[in-house]
Every structure is written in structure tokens, then in C-alpha cells.
C-alpha positions as semicolon CSV with decimal commas, in nm:
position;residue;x (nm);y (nm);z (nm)
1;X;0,000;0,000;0,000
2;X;0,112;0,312;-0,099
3;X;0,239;0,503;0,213
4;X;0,052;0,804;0,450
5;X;0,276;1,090;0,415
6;X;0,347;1,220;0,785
7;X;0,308;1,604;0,861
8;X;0,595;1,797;1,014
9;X;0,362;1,933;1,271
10;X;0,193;1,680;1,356
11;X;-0,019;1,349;1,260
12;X;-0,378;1,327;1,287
13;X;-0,493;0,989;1,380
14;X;-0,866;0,924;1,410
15;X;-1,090;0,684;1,545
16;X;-1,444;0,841;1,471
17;X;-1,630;0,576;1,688
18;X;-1,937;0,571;1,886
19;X;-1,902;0,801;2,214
20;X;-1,936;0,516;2,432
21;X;-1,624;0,346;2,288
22;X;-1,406;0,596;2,314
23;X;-1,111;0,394;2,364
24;X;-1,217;0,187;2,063
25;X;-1,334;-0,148;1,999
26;X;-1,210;-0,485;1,894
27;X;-1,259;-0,508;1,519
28;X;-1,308;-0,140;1,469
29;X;-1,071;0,001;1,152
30;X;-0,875;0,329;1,267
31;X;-0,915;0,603;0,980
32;X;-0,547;0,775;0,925
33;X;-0,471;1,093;0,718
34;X;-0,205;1,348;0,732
35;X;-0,314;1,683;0,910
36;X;-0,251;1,821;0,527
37;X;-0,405;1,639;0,383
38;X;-0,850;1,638;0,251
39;X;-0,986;1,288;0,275
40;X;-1,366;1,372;0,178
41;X;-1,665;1,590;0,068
42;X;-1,566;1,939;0,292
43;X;-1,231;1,870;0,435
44;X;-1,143;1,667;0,753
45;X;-1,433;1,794;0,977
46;X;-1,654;1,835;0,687
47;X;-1,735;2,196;0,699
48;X;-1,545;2,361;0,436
49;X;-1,316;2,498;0,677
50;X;-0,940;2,459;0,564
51;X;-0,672;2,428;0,781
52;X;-0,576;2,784;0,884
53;X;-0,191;2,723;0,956
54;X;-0,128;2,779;0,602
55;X;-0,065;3,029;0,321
56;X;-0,222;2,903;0,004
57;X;-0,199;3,174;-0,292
58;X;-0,437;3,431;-0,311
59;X;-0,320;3,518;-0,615
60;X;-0,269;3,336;-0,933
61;X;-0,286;3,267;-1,314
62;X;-0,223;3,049;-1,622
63;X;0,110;3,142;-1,599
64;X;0,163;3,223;-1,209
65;X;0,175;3,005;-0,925
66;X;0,069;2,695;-1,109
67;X;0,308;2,368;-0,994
68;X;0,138;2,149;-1,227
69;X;-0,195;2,079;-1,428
70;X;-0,302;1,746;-1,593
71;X;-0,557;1,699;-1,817
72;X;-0,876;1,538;-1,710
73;X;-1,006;1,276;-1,964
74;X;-1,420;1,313;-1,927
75;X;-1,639;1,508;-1,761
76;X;-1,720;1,504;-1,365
77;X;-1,820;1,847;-1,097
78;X;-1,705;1,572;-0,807
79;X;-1,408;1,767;-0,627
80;X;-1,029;1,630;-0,592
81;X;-0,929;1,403;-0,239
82;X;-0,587;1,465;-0,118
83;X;-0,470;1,170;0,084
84;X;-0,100;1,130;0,145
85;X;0,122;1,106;-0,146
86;X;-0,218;1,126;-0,369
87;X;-0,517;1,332;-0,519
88;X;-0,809;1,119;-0,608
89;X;-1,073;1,252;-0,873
90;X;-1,415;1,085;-1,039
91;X;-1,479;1,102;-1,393
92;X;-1,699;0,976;-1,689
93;X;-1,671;0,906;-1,998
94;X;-2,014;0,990;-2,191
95;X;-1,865;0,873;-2,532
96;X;-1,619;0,576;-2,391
97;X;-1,928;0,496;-2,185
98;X;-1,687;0,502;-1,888
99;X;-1,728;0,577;-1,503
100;X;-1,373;0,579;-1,290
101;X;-1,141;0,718;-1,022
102;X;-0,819;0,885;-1,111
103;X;-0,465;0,869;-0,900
104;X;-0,207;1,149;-0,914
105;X;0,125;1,192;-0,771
106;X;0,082;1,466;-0,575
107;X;0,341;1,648;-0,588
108;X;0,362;1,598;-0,993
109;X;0,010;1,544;-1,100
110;X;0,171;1,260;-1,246
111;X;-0,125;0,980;-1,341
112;X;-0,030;0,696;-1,117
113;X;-0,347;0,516;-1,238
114;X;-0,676;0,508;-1,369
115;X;-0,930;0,238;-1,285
116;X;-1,308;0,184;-1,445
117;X;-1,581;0,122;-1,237
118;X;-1,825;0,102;-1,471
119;X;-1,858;0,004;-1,826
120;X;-2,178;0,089;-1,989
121;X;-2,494;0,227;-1,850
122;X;-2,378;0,638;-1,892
123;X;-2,705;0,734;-2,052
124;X;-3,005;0,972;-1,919
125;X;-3,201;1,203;-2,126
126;X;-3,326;1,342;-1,827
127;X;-2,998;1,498;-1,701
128;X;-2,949;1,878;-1,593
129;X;-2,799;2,078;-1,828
130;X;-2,546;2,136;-1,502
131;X;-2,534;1,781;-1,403
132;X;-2,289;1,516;-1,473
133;X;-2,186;1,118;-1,439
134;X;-1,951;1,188;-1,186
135;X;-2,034;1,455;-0,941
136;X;-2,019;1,282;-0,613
137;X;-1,605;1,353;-0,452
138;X;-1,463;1,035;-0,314
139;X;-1,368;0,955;0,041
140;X;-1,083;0,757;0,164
141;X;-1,009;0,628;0,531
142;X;-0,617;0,600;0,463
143;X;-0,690;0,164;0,297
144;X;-0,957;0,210;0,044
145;X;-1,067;0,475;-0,195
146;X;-1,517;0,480;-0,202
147;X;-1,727;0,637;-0,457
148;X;-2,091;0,688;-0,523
149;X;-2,204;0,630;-0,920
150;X;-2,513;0,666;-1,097
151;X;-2,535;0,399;-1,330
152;X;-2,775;0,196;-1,549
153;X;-3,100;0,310;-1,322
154;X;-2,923;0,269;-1,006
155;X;-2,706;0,407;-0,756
156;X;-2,379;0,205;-0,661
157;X;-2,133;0,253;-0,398
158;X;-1,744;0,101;-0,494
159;X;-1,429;0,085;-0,298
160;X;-1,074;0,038;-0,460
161;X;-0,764;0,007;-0,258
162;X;-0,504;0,255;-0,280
163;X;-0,299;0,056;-0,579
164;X;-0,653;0,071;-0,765
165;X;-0,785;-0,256;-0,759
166;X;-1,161;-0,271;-0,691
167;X;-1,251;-0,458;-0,374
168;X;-1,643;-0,458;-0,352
169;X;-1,960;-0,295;-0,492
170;X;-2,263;-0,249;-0,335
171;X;-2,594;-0,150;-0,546
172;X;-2,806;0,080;-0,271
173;X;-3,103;0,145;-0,475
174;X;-3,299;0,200;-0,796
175;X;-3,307;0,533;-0,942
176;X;-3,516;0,784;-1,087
177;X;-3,360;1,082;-1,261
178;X;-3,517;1,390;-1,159
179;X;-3,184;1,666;-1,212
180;X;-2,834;1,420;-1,168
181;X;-2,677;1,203;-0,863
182;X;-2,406;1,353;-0,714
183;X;-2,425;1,254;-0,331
184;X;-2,088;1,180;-0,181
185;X;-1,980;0,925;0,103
186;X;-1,928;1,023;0,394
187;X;-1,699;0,740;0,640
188;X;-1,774;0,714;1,009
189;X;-1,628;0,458;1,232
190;X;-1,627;0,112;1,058
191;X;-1,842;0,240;0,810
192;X;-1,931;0,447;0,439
193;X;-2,238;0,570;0,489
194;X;-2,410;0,674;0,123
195;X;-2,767;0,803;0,028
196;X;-2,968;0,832;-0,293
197;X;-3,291;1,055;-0,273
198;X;-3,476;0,995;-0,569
199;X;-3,884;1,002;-0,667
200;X;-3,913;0,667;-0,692
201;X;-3,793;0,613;-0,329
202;X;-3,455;0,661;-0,189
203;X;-3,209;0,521;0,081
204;X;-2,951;0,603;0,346
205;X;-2,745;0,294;0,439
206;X;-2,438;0,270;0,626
207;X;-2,248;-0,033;0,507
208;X;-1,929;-0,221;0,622
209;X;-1,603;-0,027;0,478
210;X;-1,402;-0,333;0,454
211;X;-1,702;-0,537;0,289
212;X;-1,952;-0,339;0,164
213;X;-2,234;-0,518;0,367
214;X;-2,521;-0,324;0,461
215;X;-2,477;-0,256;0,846
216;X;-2,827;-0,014;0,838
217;X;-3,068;0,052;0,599
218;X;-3,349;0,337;0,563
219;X;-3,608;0,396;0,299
220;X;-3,680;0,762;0,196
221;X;-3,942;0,908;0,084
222;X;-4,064;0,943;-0,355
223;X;-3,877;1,272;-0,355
224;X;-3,597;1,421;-0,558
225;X;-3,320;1,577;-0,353
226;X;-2,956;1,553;-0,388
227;X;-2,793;1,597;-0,041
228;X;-2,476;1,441;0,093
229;X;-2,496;1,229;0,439
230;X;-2,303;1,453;0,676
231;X;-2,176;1,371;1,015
232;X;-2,180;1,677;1,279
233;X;-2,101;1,733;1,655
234;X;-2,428;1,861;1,778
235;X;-2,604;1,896;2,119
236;X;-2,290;1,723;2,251
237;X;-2,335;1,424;2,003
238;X;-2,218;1,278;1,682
239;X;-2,539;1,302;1,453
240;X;-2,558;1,203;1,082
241;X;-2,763;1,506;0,950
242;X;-2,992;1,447;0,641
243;X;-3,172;1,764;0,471
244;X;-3,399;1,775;0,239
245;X;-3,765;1,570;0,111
246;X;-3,954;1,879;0,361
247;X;-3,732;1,757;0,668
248;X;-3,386;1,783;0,887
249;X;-3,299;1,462;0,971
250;X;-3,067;1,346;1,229
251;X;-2,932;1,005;1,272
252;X;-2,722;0,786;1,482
253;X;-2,432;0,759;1,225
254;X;-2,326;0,386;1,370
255;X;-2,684;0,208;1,400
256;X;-2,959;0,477;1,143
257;X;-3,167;0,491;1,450
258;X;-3,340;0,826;1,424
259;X;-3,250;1,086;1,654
260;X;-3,498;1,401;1,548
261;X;-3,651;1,476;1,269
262;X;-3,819;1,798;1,205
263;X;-3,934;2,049;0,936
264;X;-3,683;2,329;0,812
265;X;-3,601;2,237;0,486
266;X;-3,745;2,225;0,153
267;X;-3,840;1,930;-0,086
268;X;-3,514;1,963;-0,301
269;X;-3,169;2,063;-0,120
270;X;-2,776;2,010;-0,254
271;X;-2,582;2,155;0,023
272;X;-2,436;1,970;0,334
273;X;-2,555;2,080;0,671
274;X;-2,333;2,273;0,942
275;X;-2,364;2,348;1,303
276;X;-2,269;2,594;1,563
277;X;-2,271;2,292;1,820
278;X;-2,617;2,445;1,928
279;X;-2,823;2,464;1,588
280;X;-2,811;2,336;1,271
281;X;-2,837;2,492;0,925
282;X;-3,022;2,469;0,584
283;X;-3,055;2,590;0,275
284;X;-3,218;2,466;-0,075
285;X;-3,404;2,647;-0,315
286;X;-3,654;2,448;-0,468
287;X;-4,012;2,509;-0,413
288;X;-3,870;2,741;-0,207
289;X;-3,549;2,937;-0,098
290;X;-3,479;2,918;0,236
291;X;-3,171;2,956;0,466
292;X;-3,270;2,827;0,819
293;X;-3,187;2,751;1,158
294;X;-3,286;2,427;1,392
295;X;-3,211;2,302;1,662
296;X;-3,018;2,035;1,716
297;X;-3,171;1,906;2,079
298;X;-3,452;1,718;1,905
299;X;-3,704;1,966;2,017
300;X;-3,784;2,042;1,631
301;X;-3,761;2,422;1,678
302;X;-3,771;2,612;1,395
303;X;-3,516;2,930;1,505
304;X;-3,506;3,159;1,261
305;X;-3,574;3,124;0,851
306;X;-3,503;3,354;0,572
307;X;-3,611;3,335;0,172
308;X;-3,221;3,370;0,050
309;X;-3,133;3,108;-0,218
310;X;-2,849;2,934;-0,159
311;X;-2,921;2,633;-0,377
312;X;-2,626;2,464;-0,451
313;X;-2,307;2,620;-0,243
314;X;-2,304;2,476;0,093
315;X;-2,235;2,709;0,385
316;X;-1,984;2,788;0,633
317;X;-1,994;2,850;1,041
318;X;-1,729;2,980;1,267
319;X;-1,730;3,165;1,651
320;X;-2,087;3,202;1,637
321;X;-2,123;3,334;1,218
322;X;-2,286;3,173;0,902
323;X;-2,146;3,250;0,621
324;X;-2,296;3,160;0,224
325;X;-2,271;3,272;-0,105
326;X;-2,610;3,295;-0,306
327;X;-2,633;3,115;-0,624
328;X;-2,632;3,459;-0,801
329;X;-2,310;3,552;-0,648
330;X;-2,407;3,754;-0,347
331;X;-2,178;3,705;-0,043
332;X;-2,343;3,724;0,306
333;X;-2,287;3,672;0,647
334;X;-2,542;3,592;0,958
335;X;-2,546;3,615;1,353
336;X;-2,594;3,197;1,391
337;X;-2,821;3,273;1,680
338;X;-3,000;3,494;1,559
339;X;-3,025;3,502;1,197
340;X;-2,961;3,884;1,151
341;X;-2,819;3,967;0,838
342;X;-2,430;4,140;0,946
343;X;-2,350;4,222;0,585
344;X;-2,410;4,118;0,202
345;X;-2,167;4,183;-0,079
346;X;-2,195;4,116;-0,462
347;X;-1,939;3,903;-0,605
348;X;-2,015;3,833;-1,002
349;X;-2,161;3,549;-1,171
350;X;-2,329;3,239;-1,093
351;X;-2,215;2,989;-0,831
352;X;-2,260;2,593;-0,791
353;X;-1,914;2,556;-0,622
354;X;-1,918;2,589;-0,249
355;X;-1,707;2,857;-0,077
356;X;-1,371;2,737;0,141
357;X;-1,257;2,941;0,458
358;X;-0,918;2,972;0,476
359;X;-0,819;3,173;0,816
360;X;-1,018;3,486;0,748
361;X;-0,965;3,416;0,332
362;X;-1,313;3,327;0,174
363;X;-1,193;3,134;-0,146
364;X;-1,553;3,150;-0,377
365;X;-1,532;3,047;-0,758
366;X;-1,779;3,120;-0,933
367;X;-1,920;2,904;-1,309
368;X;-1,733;3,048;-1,610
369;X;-1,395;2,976;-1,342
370;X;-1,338;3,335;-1,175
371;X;-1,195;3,258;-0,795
372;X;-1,276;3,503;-0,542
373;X;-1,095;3,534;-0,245
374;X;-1,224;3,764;0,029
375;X;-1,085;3,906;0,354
376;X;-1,398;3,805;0,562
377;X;-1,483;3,886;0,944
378;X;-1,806;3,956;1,125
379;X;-1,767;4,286;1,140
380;X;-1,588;4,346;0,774
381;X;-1,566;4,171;0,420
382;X;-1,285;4,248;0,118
383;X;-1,218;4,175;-0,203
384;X;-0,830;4,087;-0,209
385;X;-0,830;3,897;-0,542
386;X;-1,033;3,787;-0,838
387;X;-0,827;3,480;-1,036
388;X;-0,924;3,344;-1,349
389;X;-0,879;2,970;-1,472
390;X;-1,064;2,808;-1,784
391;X;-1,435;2,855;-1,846
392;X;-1,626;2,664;-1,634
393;X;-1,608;2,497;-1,270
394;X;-1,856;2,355;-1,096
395;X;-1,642;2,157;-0,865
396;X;-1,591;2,292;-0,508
397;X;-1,177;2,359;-0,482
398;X;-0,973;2,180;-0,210
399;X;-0,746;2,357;0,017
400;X;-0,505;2,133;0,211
401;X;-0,092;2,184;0,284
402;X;-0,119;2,554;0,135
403;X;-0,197;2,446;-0,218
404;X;-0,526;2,444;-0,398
405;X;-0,630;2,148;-0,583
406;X;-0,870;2,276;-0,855
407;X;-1,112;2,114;-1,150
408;X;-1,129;2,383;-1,462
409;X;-1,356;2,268;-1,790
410;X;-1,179;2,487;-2,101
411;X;-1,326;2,532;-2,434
412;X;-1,073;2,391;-2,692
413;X;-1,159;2,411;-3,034
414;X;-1,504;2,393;-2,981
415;X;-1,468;2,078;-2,722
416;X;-1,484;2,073;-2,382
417;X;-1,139;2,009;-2,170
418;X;-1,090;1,917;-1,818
419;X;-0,807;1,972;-1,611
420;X;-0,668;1,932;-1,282
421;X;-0,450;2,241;-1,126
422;X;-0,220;2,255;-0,806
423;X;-0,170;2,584;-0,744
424;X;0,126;2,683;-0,487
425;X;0,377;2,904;-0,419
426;X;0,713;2,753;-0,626
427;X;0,951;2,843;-0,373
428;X;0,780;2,614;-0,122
429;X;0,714;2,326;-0,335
């Protein structure tokens, strides 16, 4: 197995196990990553909030403070994983008829290898015009790569080892295209929990990371909605929290049991949930736009709600703030408690890619590929740089050992190009 690169500071070594277990169990798997490194959907704790002891560029170009770019066969909005010596990426192949993960080198963007998952079955007339085959980002627990696929009328879960090799392949349910798939796994403890909301009736299940075998299972109901399972420390607890299909869900990430459920969501939500450790927050935009604030105690309390769409770009928390950019490119920030407005800026453009914190550096990229990045506080906000790469992202960027992993689409010749860029500063690489 291809080695965990150590950090010089230090080496984060988790266990994310049930509370009452603390010091482990027999059997239990330990998940290992580098403290540089981004194992899954929104970073290491999952809520977009990037390591702040480091200096990623605030500033770049084609030409400046690029350390490599590869080119990206397919088409996929799923973001980059950075785990040890490696970046893992999804992709699809509409005309090879392909679905598969990518390795890099990372520090060469060097293709170490490229394994299909799935062969056949890329076909939906249904798809948004925004949508694509690969849009869920992988997750890896330091053994095995796992990634969510919509393929053939159904939604599969697969894990590879780290040389590539597939090791099992779980089908979770049938599925009805209403927009796309692109729900990402989420691992907790001994397992990869994975979801598919659909209309014809979806399905959270948490299933064995070394097997595959469904641990917990739990029917959803005939609604589209295209959330990822998120874990958060709530209330003083671990809770898996599901939004979308008119509730908040909360689960107990080890066994499905349900914790809470209560209305303060719409039917149709993309963005992952966060939490102040008191409440937890929402957004989606379709019948309605909403931005709103639960509790997290189970009492079902509906805090505090506003009409703001924020569709598609998850949000951000930190000391007691929310922050979010709108769909239309409108930067905001919130009192968590409250839900007062503190300030709202306009950006440019339209936005599925989620924002990163970075320290007090709000790194927002917008569709046709301009990168914002904002001196944000409570009290203040300021535009420090606006960076241009290709035409079109719609993958979130990820932030990890001060270098910024990024997923550009370029028109060439009339034909769409992917490509992967690590931006860094050259005289640290």
C-alpha cells in the first residue's frame, strides 16, 4: 500500500467511533490521514473549513503560481481528495461509456493510475444541463478509496484500494432521474455511509467499509433531492444530518436509528448541513429558498428562517457566524443565533461551487472559473483577489498543505477540456 505521508507538525490519527467506545473497539478500523491532507466531501471535519496554519496563494494565473496541471479525460463536478502522497478525482466518460477514479502523484500530477468502475450504462435524457456522471467527490479512510455512481438506473457505492484494484460494490437502490446524482460518502467509524434521494424512493445505508455489507438501511421518501450524508457534533453528540424531502434529519451515524426529525427544509436541497454545536443549518431552493436555523436538541424548533437562495453552495460557520454565497453571487454573512443579516456583498456570476474558509480568506469560484478570495470577518468583508482559470467549474476547490487542488472545464476548439490544477507558491514546493 502506498504510504501516509506524515506532517511535520503533527499526525492526525482518528478513530471516529461511537461516544461510548471511546477507547475503541475490537474489530473497529482506525481512519489515518495526514493533518494536510483532505480525505472527503468538505475537508477533515466536513465543513469547508481549511486548515488555517497555512498560506495558500491568493493570487494566481495560467502562468503564475501553477506547480502542475493534468488533463482530465471526461467530464465530472465531483471535487479532488488529497490523501498522502495522492489526489483522487471521479470522472466519466459519456462517449467511452466510462465511469472511474483517477490517481495522481501529488506532488507531480503525475497519473499513477486510472481504474473503471463502470462500463456501460452512462445514458439519461433526463440529465441537468449542469449535471454530470460523476459529481459525487470520493472519500478515503487512509486503505480504500469509495465512490458513489449513478449507473444503469441505479445508484452504486465502490471501494478500490489505494494501488486501484476494486474490492467490492454495493448497489443501494434503484433510481429515478429527476436533475443528476451527485451525493458523496461520507466514512464514520467502521463504516461508508451513502444516500440516494430519488422520486421513486430513496435510501440512506451505512455499510461495512471493509465489505460493503449493509450494516443499516433506511427507505426515503418518492422525492428528488440531492444531499450528501453529513456527520456533525451537535447537542454534545455525533449526529448524521440528512436535509432535504420537507425535513432535517438526524441520525445515529453507527446504528440509522433516528435521533430528530423535524421540518426546516425544503423538498429539493444540494448543500451539506453545518452546526454551531447548538443549531443546525439549511438551505435549498426548490419550491422554495430558504436559509434556516434548527435546533439540534430534538425539540424540532424552527429558530429563525429567511427566503435567501443558496441552492447549490453549501455554507460555512465559525465563533458564532454563518457564512454563504447565493447562487447569483451575493456574499453574506449571519449572527448563527439569531439570523440577523451582518452584511451582504456582490461578487459576479453564478455559483454551484461551495465557498472554502481559509483563516479569514473566503476562497468562492464562481461558473465560467473566476476565484474570489475575500478578507472576511463579522464585522468586515474584502475583495483581495479575483483569479481566473478556464471557463467553467462547478467543482468545489480543495485547500489542504497551502496548495489548492482545482477542476477547470476549457473550451478547446469547440470541445470541452478538463483539467486538474495545483496551485502553490514555487519556492515552497
Amino acid at each position: 500500500m502506498p504510504r501516509i505521508r506524515m506532517s511535520l507538525v503533527a499526525f492526525c490519527f482518528l478513530a471516529l467511533i461511537a461516544p461510548s467506545a471511546s477507547g475503541g473497539e475490537p474489530g473497529f478500523e482506525k481512519i489515518s490521514f495526514g493533518a494536510d491532507d483532505w480525505p472527503w466531501w468538505r475537508g477533515p471535519d466536513r465543513t469547508g473549513i481549511a486548515s488555517p496554519d497555512q498560506k495558500p496563494p491568493t493570487e494566481w494565473s495560467e502562468t503564475k503560481n501553477v506547480l502542475w496541471r493534468v488533463s482530465v479525460p471526461g467530464r465530472g463536478h465531483g471535487s479532488p481528495i488529497v490523501v498522502g502522497d495522492h489526489v483522487y478525482l471521479a470522472t466519466a466518460d459519456e462517449e467511452a461509456q466510462t465511469q472511474s477514479v483517477l490517481c495522481f502523484r501529488r506532488a507531480s500530477g503525475e497519473l499513477e493510475w486510472s481504474t473503471v468502475v463502470h462500463r456501460g450504462g452512462v445514458v439519461s435524457k433526463r440529465m441537468n444541463t449542469k449535471a454530470s456522471f460523476a459529481s459525487s467527490t470520493p472519500a478515503c479512510d487512509g486503505e480504500r478509496v469509495y465512490i458513489n455512481f449513478f449507473n444503469n438506473g441505479a445508484v452504486y457505492t465502490t471501494a478500490l484500494d489505494r494501488s486501484g484494484k476494486q474490492i467490492w460494490q454495493t448497489k443501494i437502490t434503484e433510481y429515478e432521474v429527476h436533475q443528476g446524482y451527485g451525493s458523496s460518502p461520507a466514512i464514520y467509524g467502521p463504516l461508508v455511509i451513502v444516500s440516494a434521494d430519488n422520486k421513486g424512493g430513496g435510501r440512506i445505508q451505512g455499510l461495512e467499509r471493509a465489505t460493503g455489507k449493509v450494516v443499516w438501511s433506511i427507505d426515503r421518501p418518492k422525492m428528488p433531492n440531492y444531499t450528501s450524508p453529513i456527520i456533525l457534533k451537535a447537542q454534545g453528540r455525533d449526529q448524521l444530518v440528512f436535509t432535504g424531502c420537507e425535513k432535517v434529519t438526524s441520525l445515529d451515524p453507527l446504528t440509522g436509528k433516528k435521533l430528530w426529525e423535524t421540518p426546516g427544509a425544503t423538498t429539493e436541497c444540494v448543500t451539506s448541513a453545518v452546526t454551531d454545536g447548538t443549531r443546525v443549518f439549511t438551505s435549498g431552493g426548490y419550491p422554495k429558498n430558504h436559509v434556516s436555523a434548527v435546533m439540534a436538541d430534538g425539540s424540532g424548533m424552527l429558530v429563525w428562517e429567511t427566503k435567501t437562495r443558496v441552492y447549490v453552495p453549501s455554507l460555512l460557520v465559525r465563533d458564532g457566524y454563518l457564512y454563504g454565497v447565493q447562487d447569483a453571487g451575493i456574499a453574506m454573512c449571519w449572527e448563527s443565533e439569531t439570523g440577523k443579516e451582518i452584511w451582504s456583498e456582490r461578487l459576479g456570476g453564478g455559483f454551484s461551487s461551495s465557498p472554502v474558509l481559509v483563516g479569514d480568506h473566503l476562497y468562492a469560484t464562481n461558473e465560467s472559473g473566476q476565484t474570489y478570495v475575500c478578507a472576511v470577518t463579522p464585522k468586515s468583508f474584502a475583495k483581495h483577489a479575483v483569479n481566473k482559470l478556464g471557463d467553467q467549474v462547478m467543482a468545489t476547490p480543495t485547500i489542504c498543505g497551502g496548495r489548492i487542488y482545482m477542476r477547470v472545464a476549457s473550451n478547446v476548439g469547440g470541445k470541452r477540456k478538463e483539467t486538474l490544477y495545483c496551485i502553490g507558491d514555487p519556492v515552497s514546493k
